[in-house]
Each structure stands twice: as structure tokens, then as C-alpha cells.
Residue, then its C-alpha position, 0 to 999 in steps of 0.5 A: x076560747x080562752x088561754x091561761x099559761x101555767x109555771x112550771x112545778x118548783x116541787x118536782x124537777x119539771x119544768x114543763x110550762x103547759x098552755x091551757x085551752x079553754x072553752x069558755x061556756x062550758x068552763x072545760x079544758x080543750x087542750x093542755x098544750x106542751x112546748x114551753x119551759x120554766x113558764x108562760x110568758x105572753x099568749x096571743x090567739x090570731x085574728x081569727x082564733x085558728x092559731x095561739x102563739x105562746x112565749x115562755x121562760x126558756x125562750x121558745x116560741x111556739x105555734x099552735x093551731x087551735x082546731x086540733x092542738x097541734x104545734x105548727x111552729x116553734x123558735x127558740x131565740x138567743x134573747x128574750x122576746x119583750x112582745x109577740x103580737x098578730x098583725x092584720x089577716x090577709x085573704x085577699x089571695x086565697x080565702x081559704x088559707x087566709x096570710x098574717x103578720x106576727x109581730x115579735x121584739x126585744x129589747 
């Protein structure tokens, strides 16, 4: 998969910012994910690709989950975020529902 983020349309009064899943092989979207305004600042997938977090123009964060395109998280902070990254992946507890670390600062 690969993600791209898009502005929102400076010729219609919307300002919607979608984040595009793509499958990479095959050249096709998989999902066109909403939740962002204005644009797409910084996409970052997990470790293991399950979960892409985003971070736009209107200063919201949001998670999604990759299997489905559904949005698991979202945030909306008072300054704007300069990084969002994933940090190590922990399954030592529970394989199955593996914990992360996520990173975000500002200035």
C-alpha cells in the first residue's frame, strides 16, 4: 500500500482533504479516507501497515485502521503538530492485539 494526501478544492467552497489508500501492484485506490480539512499535512502507516495516522490543515489527527477504512481515532489540538511518527510495536503481551507507541510534537 501506499498513501497520498490531497488539498482541499479552492474551487468549490469544500474543503475536505481525503487520504487515498492505495494498492500499489495493481495501480487502484483502495480507500479515499475523509476526516481532514483544508490539507494533508504527514501520513505515517504502523510498523505493521494495520493502522495509517494522518495530520491535516485544520489540525486534526486521525486514525485509521487500513483492513477496513474505518477511522479508530481522532484528535483535534489547539497548536499545530510539526511531527507525528509510530514508534516500536509491542506483542509481547498479547500477539494478537500487538500495543504501539505514537509520537507527536510541536513546537
Amino acid at each position: 500500500m501506499i498513501a497520498s494526501g490531497q488539498k482541499g478544492s479552492i474551487y468549490k467552497n469544500i474543503s475536505d482533504a481525503p487520504v487515498i489508500v492505495w494498492d500499489y501492484a495493481n495501480k487502484k485506490p483502495i480507500f479515499q479516507l475523509k476526516g481532514l480539512q483544508i490539507d494533508a499535512k504527514m501520513l505515517s502507516f504502523s510498523p505493521d501497515d494495520k493502522y495509517l495516522a494522518a495530520y491535516g490543515g485544520n489540525n486534526m489527527l486521525v486514525i485509521w485502521d487500513c483492513r477496513d477504512g474505518t477511522a479508530i481515532h481522532t484528535r483535534v489540538f489547539e497548536f499545530p503538530l510539526s511531527v507525528i511518527s509510530w514508534g516500536q510495536m509491542f506483542t509481547v503481551k498479547n500477539e494478537k492485539h500487538p500495543s504501539y507507541i505514537f509520537v507527536m510534537s510541536n513546537n
